[in-house]
Structures are given as C-alpha cells and as structure tokens.
C-alpha positions in Angstrom: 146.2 -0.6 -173.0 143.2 -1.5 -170.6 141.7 -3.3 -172.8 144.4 -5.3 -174.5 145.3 -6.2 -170.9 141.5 -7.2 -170.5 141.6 -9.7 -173.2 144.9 -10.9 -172.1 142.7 -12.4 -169.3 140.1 -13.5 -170.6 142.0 -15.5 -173.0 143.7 -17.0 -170.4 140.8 -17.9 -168.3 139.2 -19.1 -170.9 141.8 -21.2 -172.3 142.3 -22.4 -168.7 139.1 -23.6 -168.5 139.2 -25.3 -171.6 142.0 -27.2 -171.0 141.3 -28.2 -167.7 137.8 -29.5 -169.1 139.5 -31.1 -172.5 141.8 -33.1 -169.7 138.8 -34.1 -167.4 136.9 -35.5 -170.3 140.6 -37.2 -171.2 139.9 -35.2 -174.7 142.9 -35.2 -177.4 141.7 -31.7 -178.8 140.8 -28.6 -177.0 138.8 -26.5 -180.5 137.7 -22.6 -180.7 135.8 -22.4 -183.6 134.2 -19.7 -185.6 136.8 -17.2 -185.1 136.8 -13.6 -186.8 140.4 -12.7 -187.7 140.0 -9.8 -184.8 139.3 -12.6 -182.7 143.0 -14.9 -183.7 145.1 -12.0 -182.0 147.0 -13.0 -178.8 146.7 -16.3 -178.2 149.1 -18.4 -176.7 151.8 -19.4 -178.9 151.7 -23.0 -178.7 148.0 -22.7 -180.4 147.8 -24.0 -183.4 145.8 -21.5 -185.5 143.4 -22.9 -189.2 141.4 -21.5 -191.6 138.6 -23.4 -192.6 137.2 -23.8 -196.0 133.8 -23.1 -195.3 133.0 -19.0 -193.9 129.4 -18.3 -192.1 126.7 -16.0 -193.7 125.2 -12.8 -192.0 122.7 -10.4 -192.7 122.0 -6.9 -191.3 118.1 -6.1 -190.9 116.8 -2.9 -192.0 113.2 -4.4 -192.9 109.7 -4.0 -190.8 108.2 -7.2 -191.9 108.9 -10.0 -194.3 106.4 -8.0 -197.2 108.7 -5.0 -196.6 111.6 -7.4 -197.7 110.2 -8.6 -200.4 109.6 -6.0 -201.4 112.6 -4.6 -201.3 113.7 -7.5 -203.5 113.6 -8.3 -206.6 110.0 -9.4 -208.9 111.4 -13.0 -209.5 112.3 -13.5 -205.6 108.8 -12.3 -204.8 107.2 -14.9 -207.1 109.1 -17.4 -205.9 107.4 -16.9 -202.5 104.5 -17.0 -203.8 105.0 -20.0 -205.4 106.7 -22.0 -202.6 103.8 -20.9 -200.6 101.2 -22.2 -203.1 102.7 -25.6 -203.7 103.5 -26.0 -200.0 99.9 -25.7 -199.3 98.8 -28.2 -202.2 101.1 -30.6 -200.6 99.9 -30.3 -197.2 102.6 -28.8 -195.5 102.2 -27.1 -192.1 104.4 -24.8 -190.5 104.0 -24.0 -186.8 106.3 -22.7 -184.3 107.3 -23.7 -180.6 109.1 -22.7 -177.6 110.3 -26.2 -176.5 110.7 -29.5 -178.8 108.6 -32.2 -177.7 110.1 -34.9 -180.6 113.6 -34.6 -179.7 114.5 -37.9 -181.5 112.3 -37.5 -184.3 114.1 -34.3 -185.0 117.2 -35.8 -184.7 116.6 -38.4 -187.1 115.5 -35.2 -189.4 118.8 -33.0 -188.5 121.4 -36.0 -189.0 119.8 -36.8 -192.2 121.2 -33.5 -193.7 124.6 -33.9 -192.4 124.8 -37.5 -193.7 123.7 -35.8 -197.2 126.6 -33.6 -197.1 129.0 -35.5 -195.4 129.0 -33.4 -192.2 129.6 -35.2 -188.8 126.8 -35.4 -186.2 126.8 -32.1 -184.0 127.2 -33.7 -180.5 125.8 -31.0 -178.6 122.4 -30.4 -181.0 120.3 -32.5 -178.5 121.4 -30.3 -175.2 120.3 -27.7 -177.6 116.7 -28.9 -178.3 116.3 -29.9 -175.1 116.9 -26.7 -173.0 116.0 -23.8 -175.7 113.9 -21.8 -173.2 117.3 -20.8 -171.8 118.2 -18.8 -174.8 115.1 -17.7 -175.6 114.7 -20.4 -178.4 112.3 -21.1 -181.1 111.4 -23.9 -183.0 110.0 -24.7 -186.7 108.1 -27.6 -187.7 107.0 -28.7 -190.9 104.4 -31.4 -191.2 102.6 -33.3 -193.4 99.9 -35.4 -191.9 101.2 -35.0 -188.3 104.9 -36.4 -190.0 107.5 -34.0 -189.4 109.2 -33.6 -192.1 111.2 -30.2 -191.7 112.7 -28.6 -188.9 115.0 -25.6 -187.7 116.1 -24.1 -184.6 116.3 -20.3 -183.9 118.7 -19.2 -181.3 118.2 -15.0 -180.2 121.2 -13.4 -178.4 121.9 -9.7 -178.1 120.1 -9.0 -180.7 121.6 -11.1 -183.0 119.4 -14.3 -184.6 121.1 -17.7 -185.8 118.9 -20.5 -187.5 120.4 -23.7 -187.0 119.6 -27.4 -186.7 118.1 -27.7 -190.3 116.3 -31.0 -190.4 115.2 -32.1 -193.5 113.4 -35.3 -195.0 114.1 -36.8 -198.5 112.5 -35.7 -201.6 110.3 -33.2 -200.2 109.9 -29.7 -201.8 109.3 -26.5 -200.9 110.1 -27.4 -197.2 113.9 -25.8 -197.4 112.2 -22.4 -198.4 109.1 -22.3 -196.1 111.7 -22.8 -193.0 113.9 -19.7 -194.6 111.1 -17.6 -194.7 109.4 -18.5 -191.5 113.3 -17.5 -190.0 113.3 -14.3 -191.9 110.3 -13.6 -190.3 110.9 -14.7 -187.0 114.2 -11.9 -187.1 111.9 -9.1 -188.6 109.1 -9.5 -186.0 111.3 -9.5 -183.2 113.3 -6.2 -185.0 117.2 -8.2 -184.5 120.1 -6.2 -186.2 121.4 -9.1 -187.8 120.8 -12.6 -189.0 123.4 -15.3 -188.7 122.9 -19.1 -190.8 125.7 -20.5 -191.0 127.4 -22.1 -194.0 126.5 -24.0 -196.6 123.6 -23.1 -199.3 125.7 -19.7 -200.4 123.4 -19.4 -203.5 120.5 -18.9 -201.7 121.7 -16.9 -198.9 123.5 -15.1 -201.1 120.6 -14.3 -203.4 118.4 -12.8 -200.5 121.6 -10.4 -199.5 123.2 -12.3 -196.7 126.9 -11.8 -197.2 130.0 -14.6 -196.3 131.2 -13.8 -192.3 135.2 -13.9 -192.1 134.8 -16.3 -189.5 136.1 -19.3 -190.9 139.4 -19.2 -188.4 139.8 -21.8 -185.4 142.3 -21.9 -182.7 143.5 -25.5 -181.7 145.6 -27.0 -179.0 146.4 -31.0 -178.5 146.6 -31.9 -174.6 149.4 -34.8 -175.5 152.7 -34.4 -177.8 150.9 -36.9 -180.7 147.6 -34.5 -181.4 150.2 -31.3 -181.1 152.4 -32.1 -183.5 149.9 -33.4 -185.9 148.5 -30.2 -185.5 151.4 -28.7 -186.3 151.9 -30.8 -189.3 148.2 -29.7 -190.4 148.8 -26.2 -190.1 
C-alpha cells in the first residue's frame, strides 16, 4: 500500500513537471519513452499509452574480462575478433578513449550520418550529452584513421548499469562497427557493471553475443491542446 501510494506521487510530480515544461517550451507533445510494461501501471487516464516497434537490448555480466567472454563463446565468435582486430590494424584504425569530447561537431556529423542511414530522426539532446559527460561519469570512443575520426560511441555508467549510445559511423569503412562493440564490452567488464544496455537496432549482432530484447518498447503520451490529443487517440 505504501508503496503504490509512493508512485502515485511520483507519477504525479513528475507528470506535473512535464507538463508544465511541455507548456513553457509551447510543446504539442509531452513523451515518456522506454517504458517496461511494470512501468505503464497508473498513469493518468487521459494518457495515451503505445507500443513501439522497436524493443531495447540488455545483457547481464557474469565475465571478468573481455578474454573470459570470449571465451565463454563460441570458436567462430572468437575468430571473428581476432580478425576484426587484424584488419582494423592493417587499415590503420585507432581506438582510444576519453572522458570529455573535444570534436563535438565532428562527431555529430559522424552520429547523424547513421540515423540518416536508417531513417532515424536527429536525437536533439545528443550534443548536451557530449558536451557535459563528466556528470554521468561518461566515456568516449574514438576511432581514427590518420587523425580522421571515423567512428564514435558514447558510454553512459549509472547504478551499475552501462548503456553505449551515440554510434557515429563513417561510410564504407569496416571493421569500425565491431572495434567500438568490443571496446564497450570491455569498458562494462573492467568496471565489473551487472548489466549492459545498447539500445535497438542491430538485433543479429547483439543477439549473437547473448544480449536479449528489453520489454521496453512502451511510451506514455499526452497532447497539451485538443488537436495533438485526439490524434493521439486516433493513433492508439
């Protein structure tokens, strides 16, 4: 009972909040996104609730090091990093990590190039992101080729959960995809995180080194004006 009535107020602080900011900003759409189905109880009836297509992938750790998962794994997955390490190296492709990023448009340029590949909208709040990630006790990858950056990813560490995002990517460039998946999975096994959140997109892959699809492909929506709520509505 406590803690149902709990929620009951966070939900409605936050949904104040929300709504308060969504009319500030003179915002049609207030969005929660990335929603677990535990997390679409009690909301206020006039929300509109959605499932998304697309779920999120996780992973829980129970490795030591990125050898001990490898291990772990399959022969074929293990000469496959071998191989993306050998070719990477023939091309001339550094990976180094950072605690602030110092090319904030460059990576941009990097970032919105994979979106525009698969028809993803810009993320408006990436650059906030890469430009305060010492709050959140951020990392960053770079991979270059001759001082060119030609790969990128973010790594975001809370309560001892790790999410990679912000993949930026140039064109028709191997092996750059899988150096920045390794260097993430080693990232989480160094600093010993429970789990590994990456988002969606690129299930094979995940898939094939044992992350597993998140049920949290639900969002809550409310329109601040009669037009965008009964669209909605319609949409639901």
């Amino acid at each position: 009972m406590q803690d149902n009535l709990q929620r009951e107020a966070v939900l409605t602080a936050l949904t104040q909040a929300a709504l308060s900011q969504a009319r500030q900003r003179k915002a049609s759409i207030v969005l929660f996104d990335f929603l677990t189905e535990s997390d679409m109880k009690d909301w206020p009836s006039d929300f509109v609730k959605l499932q998304m297509p697309s779920a999120g992938t996780i992973l829980r750790n129970r490795w030591q090091s990125l050898e001990e998962f490898l291990a772990d794994g399959n022969k074929k997955d293990r000469q496959h990093y071998k191989r993306t390490m050998r070719e990477a190296n023939k091309l001339g492709i550094q990976l180094t990590h950072h605690e602030v990023v110092r090319e904030v448009d460059e990576a941009l340029a990097l970032i919105q190039n994979v979106e525009d590949r698969y028809s993803s909208s810009h993320n408006p709040w990436m650059r906030p992101m890469l430009e305060n990630i010492e709050m959140v006790n951020g990392a960053w990858l770079e991979a270059r080729i001759n001082n060119k950056l030609v790969g990128c990813g973010l790594i975001l560490q809370d309560q001892n959960v790790q999410m990679t995002t912000g993949l930026g990517l140039a064109e028709n460039i191997p092996y750059v995809y899988f150096l920045l998946v390794y260097a993430s999975l080693e990232a989480a096994f160094k600093k010993r995180v429970e789990w590994l959140r990456w988002g969606t997109g690129a299930y094979e892959v995940k898939q094939r080194l044992g992350f597993e699809l998140e049920q949290n492909n639900n969002s809550i929506l409310f329109g601040t004006n009669q037009l965008t709520r009964f669209l909605m509505k319609l949409a639901a």
